[in-house]
N, C-alpha and C positions, 0 to 999 in steps of 0.2 A: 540338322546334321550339316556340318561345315562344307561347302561344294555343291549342296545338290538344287540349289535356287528351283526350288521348288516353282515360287512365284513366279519367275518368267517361264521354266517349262511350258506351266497350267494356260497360260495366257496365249504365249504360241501355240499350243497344240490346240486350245477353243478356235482361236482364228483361223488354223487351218484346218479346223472341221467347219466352218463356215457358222462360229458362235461366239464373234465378238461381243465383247460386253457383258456375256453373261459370265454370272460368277459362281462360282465351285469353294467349298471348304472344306480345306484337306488336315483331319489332326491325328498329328505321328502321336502317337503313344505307345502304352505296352500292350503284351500277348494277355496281361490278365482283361484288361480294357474289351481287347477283339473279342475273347472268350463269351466275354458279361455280351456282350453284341450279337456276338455270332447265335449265342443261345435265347436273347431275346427276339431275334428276327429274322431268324433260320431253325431255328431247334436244334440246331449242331453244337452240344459241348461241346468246344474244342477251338483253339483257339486259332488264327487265321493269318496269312497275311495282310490282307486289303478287305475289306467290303464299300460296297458303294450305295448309298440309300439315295435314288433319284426321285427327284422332283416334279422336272420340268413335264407338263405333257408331249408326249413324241418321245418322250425318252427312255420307255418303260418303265414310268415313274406312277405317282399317284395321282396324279392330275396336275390342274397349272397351278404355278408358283409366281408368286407377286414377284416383280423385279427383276423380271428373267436369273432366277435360279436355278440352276442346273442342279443341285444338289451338293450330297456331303460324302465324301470319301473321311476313313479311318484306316490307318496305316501303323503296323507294330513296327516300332525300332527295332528289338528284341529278334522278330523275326527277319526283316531286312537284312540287320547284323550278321545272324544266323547263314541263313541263305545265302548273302554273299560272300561269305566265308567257305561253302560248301563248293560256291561257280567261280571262285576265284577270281573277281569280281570286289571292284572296291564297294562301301557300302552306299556309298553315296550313289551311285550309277543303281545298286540296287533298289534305294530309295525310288529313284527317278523311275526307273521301268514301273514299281509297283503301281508309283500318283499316276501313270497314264494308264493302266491298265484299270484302276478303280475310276477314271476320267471317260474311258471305252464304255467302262460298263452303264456309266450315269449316261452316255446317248445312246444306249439300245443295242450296246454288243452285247456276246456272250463266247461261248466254247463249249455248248452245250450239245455239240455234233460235231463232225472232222470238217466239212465247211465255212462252218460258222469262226472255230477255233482257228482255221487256215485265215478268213480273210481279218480275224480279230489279231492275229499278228501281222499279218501284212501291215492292219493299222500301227499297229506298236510299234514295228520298225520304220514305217514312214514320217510317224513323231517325232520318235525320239533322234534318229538322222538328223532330220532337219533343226532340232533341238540342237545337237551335237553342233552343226554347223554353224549356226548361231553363236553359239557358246567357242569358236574353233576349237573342240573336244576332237578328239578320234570317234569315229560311228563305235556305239555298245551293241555287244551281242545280245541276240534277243535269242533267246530258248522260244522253238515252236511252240505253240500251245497245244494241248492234246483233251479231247473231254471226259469229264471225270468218267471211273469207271462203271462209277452205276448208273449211268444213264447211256441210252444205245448213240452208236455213230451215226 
């Protein structure tokens, strides 16, 4: 998607989590794609914005990964599109929140409790800012994160 330099985002926000060098594969595709994913590695028919499949150990992955791999994020267009259409919100900026947010989760965020969720955007907007400023962007809004509802606070 035109704007949203995915590549320097991923790169600055690895450095400033203190993970130069190691590398992340992020592939935008569609909601069918997420669907096919979400239900083979979640058991959630249903199709998603982001997932994050981690690698690296330490990162709530599956153990260590040759070459310091951090792992692989999957992003829907379709849904980016969607969503930023809803936050008014160009799509590109929505891109962008998503590749870090599936970027948090490959080093052992979540939002799986009102803490977790609270310091998992704090991370987001400290990325993506400093992303922005780099980029001289205007800072994006970041929606709090909340934890889903079936699981407790």
């Amino acid at each position: 998607m035109e704007g949203a330099d995915l590549g320097g985002l991923v790169e600055g926000s690895l450095a400033a989590l203190g993970r130069s060098g190691w590398q992340v594969t992020c592939r935008c595709t569609d909601d069918q794609e997420l669907r096919r994913l979400s239900w083979q590695f979640t058991g959630a028919d249903r199709p998603t914005d982001v997932l994050a499949f981690p690698l690296a150990e330490g990162s709530g992955g599956r153990g260590p990964a040759p070459g310091r791999v951090l792992g692989d994020v999957a992003i829907s267009i379709e849904r980016a599109v969607a969503q930023a259409s809803r936050a008014g919100v160009a799509a590109a900026d929505e891109l962008r929140l998503l590749a870090v947010h599936g970027l948090l989760h490959l080093c052992g965020h979540d939002h799986d409790s009102a803490p977790r969720a609270a310091a998992m955007t704090r991370a987001t907007r400290r990325l993506l800012d400093a992303d922005a400023r780099r980029c001289g962007r205007p800072e994006p809004p970041v929606p709090d994160l909340v934890p889903p509802p079936d699981r407790p606070s």
